[in-house]
C-alpha positions, 0 to 999 in steps of 0.5 A: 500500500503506497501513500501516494508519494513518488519522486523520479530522480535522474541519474546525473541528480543521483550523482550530485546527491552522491557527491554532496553526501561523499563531502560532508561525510568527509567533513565529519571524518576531518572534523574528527581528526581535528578534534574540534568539538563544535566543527565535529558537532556541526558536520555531525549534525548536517550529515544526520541532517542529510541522511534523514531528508534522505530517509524522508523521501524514501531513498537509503543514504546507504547507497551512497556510502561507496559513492555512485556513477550515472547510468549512461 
């Protein structure tokens, strides 16, 4: 049972999703590194930030762990 709820995504946006989320992902593990507790706290919560936007339209931020490619 759906809940009347679609969203088409082309590749080239999937890619740029992809990209974002490979960033910050980044940004948090410097951060960690850095050991500055507010920028960790910042990329912390902009990364959860993401991947919950990401959950609330249904897409798996999972998929984007590795980074992904367009389909051509």
């Amino acid at each position: 049972m759906g809940d009347g709820f679609s969203i088409n995504i082309s590749g080239q946006d999937l890619k740029k999703i992809s990209d974002r989320y490979s960033q910050l992902k980044l940004e948090h593990e410097k951060s960690k590194v850095d050991k500055s507790s507010s920028d960790y706290l910042c990329t912390y919560f902009l990364l959860a930030g993401f991947e919950e936007c990401l959950e609330y339209v249904g897409i798996d931020h999972k998929i984007f762990e590795n980074g992904i490619e367009p389909l051509e």
